[in-house]
N, C-alpha and C positions, 0 to 999 in steps of 0.2 A: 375450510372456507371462512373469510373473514366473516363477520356480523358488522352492516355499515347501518347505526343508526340515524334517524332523521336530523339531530343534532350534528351529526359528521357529515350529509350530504349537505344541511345548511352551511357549514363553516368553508365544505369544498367547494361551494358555489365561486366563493368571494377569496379561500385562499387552499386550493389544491394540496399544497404539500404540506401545510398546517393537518388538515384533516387526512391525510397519508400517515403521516409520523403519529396523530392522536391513534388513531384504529391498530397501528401498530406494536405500540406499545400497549395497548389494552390486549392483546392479543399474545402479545410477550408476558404478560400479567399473569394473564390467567392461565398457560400454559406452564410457568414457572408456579404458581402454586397447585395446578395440577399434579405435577410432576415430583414436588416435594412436602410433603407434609410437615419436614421439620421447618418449614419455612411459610407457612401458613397464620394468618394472624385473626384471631376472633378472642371469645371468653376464653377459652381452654387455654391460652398461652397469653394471656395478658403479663400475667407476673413472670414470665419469662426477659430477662435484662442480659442479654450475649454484647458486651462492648465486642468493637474491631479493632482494639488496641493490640498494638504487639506484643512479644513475651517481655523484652525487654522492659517495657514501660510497666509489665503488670508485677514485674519481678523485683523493679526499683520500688515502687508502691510496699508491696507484700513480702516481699523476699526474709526481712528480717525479724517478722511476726513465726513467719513459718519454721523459721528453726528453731525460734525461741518455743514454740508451743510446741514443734515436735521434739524437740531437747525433754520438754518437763512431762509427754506423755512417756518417752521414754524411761526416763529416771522413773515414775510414777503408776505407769498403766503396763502389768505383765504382760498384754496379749501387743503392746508397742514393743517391747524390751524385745521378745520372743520373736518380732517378727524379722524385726533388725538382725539378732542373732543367727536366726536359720538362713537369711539369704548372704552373711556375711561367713558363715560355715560353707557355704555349698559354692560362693565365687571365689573364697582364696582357700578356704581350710585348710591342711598344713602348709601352704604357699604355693606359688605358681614358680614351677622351677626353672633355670636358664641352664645351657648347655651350649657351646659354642660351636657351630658350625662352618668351618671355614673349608671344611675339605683336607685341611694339612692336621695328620693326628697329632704330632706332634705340639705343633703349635696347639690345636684343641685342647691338648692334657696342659700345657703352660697356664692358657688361659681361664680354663676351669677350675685349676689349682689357686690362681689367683684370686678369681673369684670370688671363689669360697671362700678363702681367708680373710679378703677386704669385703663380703659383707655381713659377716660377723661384727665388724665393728664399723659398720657405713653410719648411724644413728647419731646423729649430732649430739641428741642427750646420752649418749652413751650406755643405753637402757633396752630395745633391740636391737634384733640383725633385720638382716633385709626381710624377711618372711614374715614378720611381727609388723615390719612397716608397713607391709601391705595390707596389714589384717585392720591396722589400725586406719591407713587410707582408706581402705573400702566402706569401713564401719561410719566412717565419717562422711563420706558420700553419698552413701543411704540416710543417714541420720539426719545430718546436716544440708545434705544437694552437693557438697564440693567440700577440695580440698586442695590442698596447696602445698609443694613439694618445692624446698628450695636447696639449688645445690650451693654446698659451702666447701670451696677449695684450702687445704691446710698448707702448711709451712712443710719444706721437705724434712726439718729436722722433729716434726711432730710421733714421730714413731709411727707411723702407718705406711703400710706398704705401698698403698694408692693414695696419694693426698689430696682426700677428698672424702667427705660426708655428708649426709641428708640431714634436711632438718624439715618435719611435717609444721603445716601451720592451717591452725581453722579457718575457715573462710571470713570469720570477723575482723581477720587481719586488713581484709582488704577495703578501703576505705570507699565506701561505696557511695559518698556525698561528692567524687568527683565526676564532675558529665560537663560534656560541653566541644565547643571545635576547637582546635589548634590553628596560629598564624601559618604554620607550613602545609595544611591540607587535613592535619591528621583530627582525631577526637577522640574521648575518654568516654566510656561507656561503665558508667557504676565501678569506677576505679579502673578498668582495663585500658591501656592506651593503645589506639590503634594508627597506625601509617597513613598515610593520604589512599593506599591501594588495598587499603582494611586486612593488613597484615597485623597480629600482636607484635608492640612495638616496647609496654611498658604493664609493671604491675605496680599500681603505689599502693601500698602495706604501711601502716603503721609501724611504730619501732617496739611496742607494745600490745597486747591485748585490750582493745578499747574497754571491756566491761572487766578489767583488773580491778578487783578494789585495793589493792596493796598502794599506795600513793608514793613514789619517790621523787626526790628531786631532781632525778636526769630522765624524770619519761620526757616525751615527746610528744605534744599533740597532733602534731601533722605528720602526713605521710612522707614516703620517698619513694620514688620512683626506683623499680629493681628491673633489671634487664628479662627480657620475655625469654632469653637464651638461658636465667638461669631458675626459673621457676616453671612447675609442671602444676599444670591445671587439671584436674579430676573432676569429673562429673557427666551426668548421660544427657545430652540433645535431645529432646524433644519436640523443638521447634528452634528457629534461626537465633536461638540465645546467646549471649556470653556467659551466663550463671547458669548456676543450675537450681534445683528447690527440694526438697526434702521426699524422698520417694513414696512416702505415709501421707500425702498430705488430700489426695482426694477421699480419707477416709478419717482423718482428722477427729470432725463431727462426729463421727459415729462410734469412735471409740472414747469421744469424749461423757457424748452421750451412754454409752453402753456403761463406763462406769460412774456416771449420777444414778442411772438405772440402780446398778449393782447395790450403792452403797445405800440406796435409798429401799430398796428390799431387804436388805439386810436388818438396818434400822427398824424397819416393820415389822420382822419375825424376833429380833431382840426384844420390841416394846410387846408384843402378843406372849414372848416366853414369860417374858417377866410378871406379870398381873396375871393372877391366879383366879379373882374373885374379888367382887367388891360389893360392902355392906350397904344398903341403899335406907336413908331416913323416912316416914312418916310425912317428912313435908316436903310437897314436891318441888318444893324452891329450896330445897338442901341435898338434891342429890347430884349435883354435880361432884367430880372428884380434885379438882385444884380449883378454888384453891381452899377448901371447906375440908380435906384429909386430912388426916393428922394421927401418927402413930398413939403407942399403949404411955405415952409420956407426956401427949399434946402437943407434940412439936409436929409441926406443920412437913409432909411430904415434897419434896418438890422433884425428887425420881424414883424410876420405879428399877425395886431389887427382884431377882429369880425365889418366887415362893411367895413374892408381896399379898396380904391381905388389905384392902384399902377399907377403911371405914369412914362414913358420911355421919354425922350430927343426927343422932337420932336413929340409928339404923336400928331394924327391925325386920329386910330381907336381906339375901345373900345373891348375887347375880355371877356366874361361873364364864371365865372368859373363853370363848371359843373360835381358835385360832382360824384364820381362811384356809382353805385350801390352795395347793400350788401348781393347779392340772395347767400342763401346756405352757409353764414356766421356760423347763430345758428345751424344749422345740422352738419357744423365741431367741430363748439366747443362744442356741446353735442356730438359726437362721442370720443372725446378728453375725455373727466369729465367719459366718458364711463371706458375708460381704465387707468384711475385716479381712481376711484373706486373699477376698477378689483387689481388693485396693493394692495389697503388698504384692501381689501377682506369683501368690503361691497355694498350693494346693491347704484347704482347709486342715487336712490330717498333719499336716507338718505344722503349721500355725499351733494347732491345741494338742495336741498327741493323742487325739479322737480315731483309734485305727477301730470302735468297735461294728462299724457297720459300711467296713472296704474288705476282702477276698485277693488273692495273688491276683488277677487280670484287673480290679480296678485301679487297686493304686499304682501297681506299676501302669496304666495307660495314664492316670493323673501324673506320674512322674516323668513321665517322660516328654508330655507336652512345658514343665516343669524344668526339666532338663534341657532344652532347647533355651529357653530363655537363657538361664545360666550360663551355657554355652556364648549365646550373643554376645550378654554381658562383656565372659570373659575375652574374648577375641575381641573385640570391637569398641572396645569401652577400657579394659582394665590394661590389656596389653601393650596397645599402639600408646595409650596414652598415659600411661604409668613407669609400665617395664621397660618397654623398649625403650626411653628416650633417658631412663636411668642407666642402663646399658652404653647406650651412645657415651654420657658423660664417664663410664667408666671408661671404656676404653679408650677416648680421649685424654683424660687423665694420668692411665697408664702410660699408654706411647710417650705424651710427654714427659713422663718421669721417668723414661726407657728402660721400663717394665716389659714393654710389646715393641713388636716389629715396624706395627703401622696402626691408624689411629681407626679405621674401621674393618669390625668381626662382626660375619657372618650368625647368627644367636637362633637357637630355637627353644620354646616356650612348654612345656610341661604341667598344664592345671594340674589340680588333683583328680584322684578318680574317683568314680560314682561307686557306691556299696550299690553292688548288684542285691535286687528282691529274690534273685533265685542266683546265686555263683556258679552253680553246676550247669544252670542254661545258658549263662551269658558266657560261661568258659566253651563251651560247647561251639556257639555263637560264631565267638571270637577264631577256634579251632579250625571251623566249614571257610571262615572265610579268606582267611593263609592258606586255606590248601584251594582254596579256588581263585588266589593270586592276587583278590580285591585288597587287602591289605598284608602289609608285612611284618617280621617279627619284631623290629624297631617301634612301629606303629603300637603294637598290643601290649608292648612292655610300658612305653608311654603313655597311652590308656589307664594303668594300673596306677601311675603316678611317678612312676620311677625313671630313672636317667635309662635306657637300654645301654650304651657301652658303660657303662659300671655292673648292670647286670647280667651281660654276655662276657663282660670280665670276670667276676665274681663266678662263673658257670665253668666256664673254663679254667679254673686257678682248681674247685672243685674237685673235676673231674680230673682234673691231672693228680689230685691227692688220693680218688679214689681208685684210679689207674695201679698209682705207686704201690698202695696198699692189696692190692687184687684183688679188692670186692667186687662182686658182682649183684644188682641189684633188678629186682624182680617188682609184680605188682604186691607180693604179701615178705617183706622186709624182715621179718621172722624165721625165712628160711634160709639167711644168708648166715652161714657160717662166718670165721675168723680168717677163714682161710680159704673163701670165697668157692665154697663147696655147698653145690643146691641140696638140698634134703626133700625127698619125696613129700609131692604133696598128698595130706590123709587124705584129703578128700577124694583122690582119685583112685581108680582101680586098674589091673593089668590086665591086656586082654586075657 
């Protein structure tokens, strides 16, 4: 039921619908801060400031603070280094494999075979193959927020089988002081140029590294504009962005903080080891220790050494230093690595290598919520927008250099696979669910990491060698003779 105060039946004397829309919106008021507390305004959220600005706008603003400062926690701060490291381990680790699926084996083995060979040498710098480029892409994505993959087609006489190569490029390539509209519809958003119907239309890149210090006389200061066909954009969406930001960055703070923490304890238990005792003088205006100390020679103290005796002007007692206690030191700073981990969006034990108080059911149920992400990541993130569309330019590339049949193959994708907490139960797992049809033996081999027709091949070449030879092989491999003759098991008996 509305509440019509006297002030509202006065106003709706003289204007009805004035006094409608006031009671309404009072009523809409207080129903919406009913309804949400994060939306509620008094003492308690005063210092609370949430702009409504878009990502775009907070990402032009901050964008280039955030890698620089996550760049130097990383270089600088282990538990940034480590954290980068394990989630760059777990989305590509030995790499994300391609296998070609078109249906025709034939052609599959063609294309596989080429594969292989051209990306061994895909690396513009000539330094990896594809599986390094990915490690290297990811690492930068995390690190950095984004990364930049530009394809660079070669000369036919360059000696490559596919003429054509990657060249990765930091996101500082991208000159992010352009914005603004275009005369034909379109606009430049922090260097991205977009279409009138907000298609990627353009990336302008610098022709250099803007923070190179090496100064030469053919850099370039301004960008160029490079085709949106020939550059891959790496980075996770988290809101209607073009850029992306550095994946560390809501924890920033706190592992900044965490090591001023550090080093400022540390500081404190050095200067406590150090001063052993110190002689106190007769005049109580001479016991301070700096700057009235002075060693067995009179030269004046000005740090303190492990074993230091400090003497005062006059001394005549002795005062013994005794160190603080450290109760409840390791429970702050494992609550600290706690929400250091929550920010990188990984399990605390894998952050610090703290397995001493997880049991086989907890970390495997921490890993596996763990794993899902990973999982996203890799599907949704590293795949469509990485692999596949390096893919694409190969076999483009091929066809045209009549390598291939035709310019689009069918490709399927390969992560790597999880170190099972228990082998024996996830083999098992895996075992229950081929034999109750939900998946197959392609699928399991894949799981592991591996190609399955290489490994159904590889099984079969095997077994035809073991054929030839007439082994016969049992669950205890010890009782296969030469000559493929079982030998009684001891352990059994005759009736």
């Amino acid at each position: 039921m509305r509440r019509v105060t006297w002030l509202d039946r006065a106003i709706g004397s003289v204007a009805p619908r004035a006094a409608l829309r006031r009671v309404q919106a009072r009523e809409s008021f207080i129903a919406l801060a009913r309804g949400y507390d994060g939306a509620a305004k008094g003492r308690r959220t005063d210092g609370w400031r949430a702009a409504g600005t878009s990502a775009d706008s907070e990402i032009a603003v901050a964008g280039g603070l955030l890698r620089d400062r996550m760049r130097d926690l990383v270089r600088n701060n282990p538990h940034a280094a480590k954290a980068v490291s394990v989630l760059v381990n777990n989305i590509i680790g030995s790499g994300i494999i391609a296998r070609a699926a078109s249906g025709n084996d034939k052609l599959d083995a063609q294309v596989n075979a080429l594969w292989e060979t051209w990306s061994a040498r895909c690396d513009a710098d000539g330094q990896l193959d594809f599986l390094g480029l990915q490690t290297l892409a990811c690492r930068q994505m995390i690190e950095a927020g984004e990364v930049l993959l530009r394809r660079r087609p070669r000369r036919a006489n360059d000696g490559l089988d596919v003429p054509l190569q990657l060249q990765l490029l930091e996101a500082d390539m991208l000159d992010a002081g352009r914005n603004g509209d275009l005369a034909d519809g379109g606009r430049v958003v922090q260097g991205i140029e977009f279409s009138s119907l907000g298609q990627r239309r353009a990336f302008w890149l610098f022709a250099q590294h803007p923070g190179d210090s090496v100064v030469t006389t053919r850099r370039r200061l301004d960008s160029l504009a490079i085709p949106a066909a020939d550059i891959v954009h790496l980075y996770e969406k988290q809101r209607m962005q073009v850029r992306g930001v550095p994946w560390g960055t809501p924890v920033m703070r706190a592992l900044r903080d965490l090591d001023d923490w550090t080093q400022a304890e540390l500081v404190r238990k050095k200067t406590e080891a150090c001063v052993v005792g110190i002689v106190l003088g007769a005049d109580e205006a001479e016991q301070g220790i700096a700057p009235s100390v002075v060693d067995a020679d009179g030269n004046r103290v000005e740090q303190f050494e492990p074993g230091l005796i400090a003497y005062a002007r006059g001394g005549k007692d002795i005062r013994f230093n005794q160190p603080a206690t450290t109760a409840g030191v390791a429970e702050w700073l494992r609550a600290q690595l706690h929400i250091v981990a929550a920010g990188f969006r990984m399990p605390y034990e894998l952050l610090t290598g703290d397995l001493s108080q997880v049991n086989y059911s907890s970390i495997r149920a921490g890993l596996v919520e763990f794993r899902r992400l990973i999982d996203a990541v890799q599907w949704q993130i590293v795949i469509p927008m990485l692999c596949q569309p390096t893919w694409d330019w190969f076999t483009e590339q091929a066809w045209a250099a009549g390598k291939l049949p035709q310019p689009r193959i069918q490709v399927e994708w390969s992560p790597p696979r999880f170190e099972a907490v228990d082998p024996l139960k996830d083999a098992m797992a895996d075992l229950l669910a081929m034999r109750s049809g939900t998946m197959t033996l392609a699928q399991a081999i894949a799981r592991q990491g591996h190609n399955p027709d290489a490994v159904l091949a590889e099984i079969a070449a095997m077994n035809a060698k073991i054929d030839a030879l007439g082994l016969i092989f049992d669950s205890d491999p010890r009782r296969v003779t030469k000559t493929g003759v079982m030998q009684p098991d001891p352990g059994l008996t005759s009736p």
